[in-house]
N, C-alpha and C positions, 0 to 999 in steps of 0.2 A: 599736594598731600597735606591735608589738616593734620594727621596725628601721626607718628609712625609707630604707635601701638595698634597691635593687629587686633588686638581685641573687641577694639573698639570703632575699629573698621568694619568688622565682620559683621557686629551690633546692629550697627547703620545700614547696613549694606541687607543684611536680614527685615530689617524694620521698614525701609525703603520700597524693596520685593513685597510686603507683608502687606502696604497700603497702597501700592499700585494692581498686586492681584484683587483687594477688594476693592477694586474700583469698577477693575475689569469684570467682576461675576456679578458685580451690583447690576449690570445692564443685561444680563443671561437671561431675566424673569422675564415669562411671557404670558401672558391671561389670554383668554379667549371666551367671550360672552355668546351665549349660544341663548334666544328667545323660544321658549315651546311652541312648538306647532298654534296650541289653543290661546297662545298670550298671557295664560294664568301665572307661570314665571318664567326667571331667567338664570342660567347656567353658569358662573365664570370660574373656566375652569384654569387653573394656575401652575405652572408648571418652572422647573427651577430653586433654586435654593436662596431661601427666606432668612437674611439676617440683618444688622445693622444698618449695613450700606443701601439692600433694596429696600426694604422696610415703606420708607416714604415714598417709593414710587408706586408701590404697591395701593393706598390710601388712594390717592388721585385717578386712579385708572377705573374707578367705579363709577357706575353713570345712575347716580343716587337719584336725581329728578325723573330721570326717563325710564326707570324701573318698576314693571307692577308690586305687588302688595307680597310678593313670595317670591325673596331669592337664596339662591341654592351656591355657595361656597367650594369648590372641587380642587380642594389640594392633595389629591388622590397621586399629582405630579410634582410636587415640591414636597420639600423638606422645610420644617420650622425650626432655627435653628437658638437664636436665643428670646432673650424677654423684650430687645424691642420688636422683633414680629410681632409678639403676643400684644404688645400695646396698642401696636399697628392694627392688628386683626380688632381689636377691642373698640378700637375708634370707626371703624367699618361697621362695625355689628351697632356702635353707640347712633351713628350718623343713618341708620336703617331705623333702627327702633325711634328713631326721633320722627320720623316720616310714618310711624306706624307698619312698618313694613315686617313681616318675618323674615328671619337670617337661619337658614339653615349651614354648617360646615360640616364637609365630607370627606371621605379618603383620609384622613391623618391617619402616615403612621405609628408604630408603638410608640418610639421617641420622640416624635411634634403633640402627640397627643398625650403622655406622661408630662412633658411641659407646659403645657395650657393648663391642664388640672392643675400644676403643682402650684403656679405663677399665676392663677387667674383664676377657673371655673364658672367665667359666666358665658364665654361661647357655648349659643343653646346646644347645641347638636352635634355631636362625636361621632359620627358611625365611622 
């Protein structure tokens, strides 16, 4: 025993739980890229809950080169939960636009899409 004040057990012991559960829901996010029938775009649809910890895996699971000229965003199944998602999504949309691509994002709702407006406002597409 480090301390034998419980308070400060408890602290730890909270803090501990706090950064092993986000480690554990960091890996819960799952995309799923669906190409249209006609080729013209592609679907990824994302599902799980978007914050800190997933964030960066989120960024990497896009397949930026091998995507046509129109993709479609579907977080119709996650949640956005603070501002490094929104940086995250920001650097998705940035890394599109640089390839001349359109970024459409979908599905948000009330609360992932009240924080992107509030935090950002340059994700084109809200529905």
């Amino acid at each position: 025993m480090f301390t034998h004040n419980l308070a400060i057990g408890v602290i730890g012991g909270v803090l501990t739980a706090t950064v092993l559960f986000a480690r554990r829901v960091a890996h819960l996010v799952t995309m799923t890229r669906i190409v249209a029938p006609d080729g013209d775009h592609v679907t990824y649809e994302v599902h799980g809950e978007l914050f800190f910890a997933s964030s960066n895996d989120l960024v990497s699971q896009f397949r930026y080169s091998e995507d046509p000229a129109w993709v479609v965003i579907d977080l119709s199944g996650a949640h956005v939960w603070d501002a490094s998602t929104v940086a995250a999504l920001d650097a998705v949309v940035f890394k599109y636009e640089r390839r001349g691509t359109t970024v459409d994002v979908l599905g948000l709702n009330e609360y992932s899409a009240a924080m992107l407006e509030r935090l950002d406002g340059k994700i084109p597409s809200m529905h």
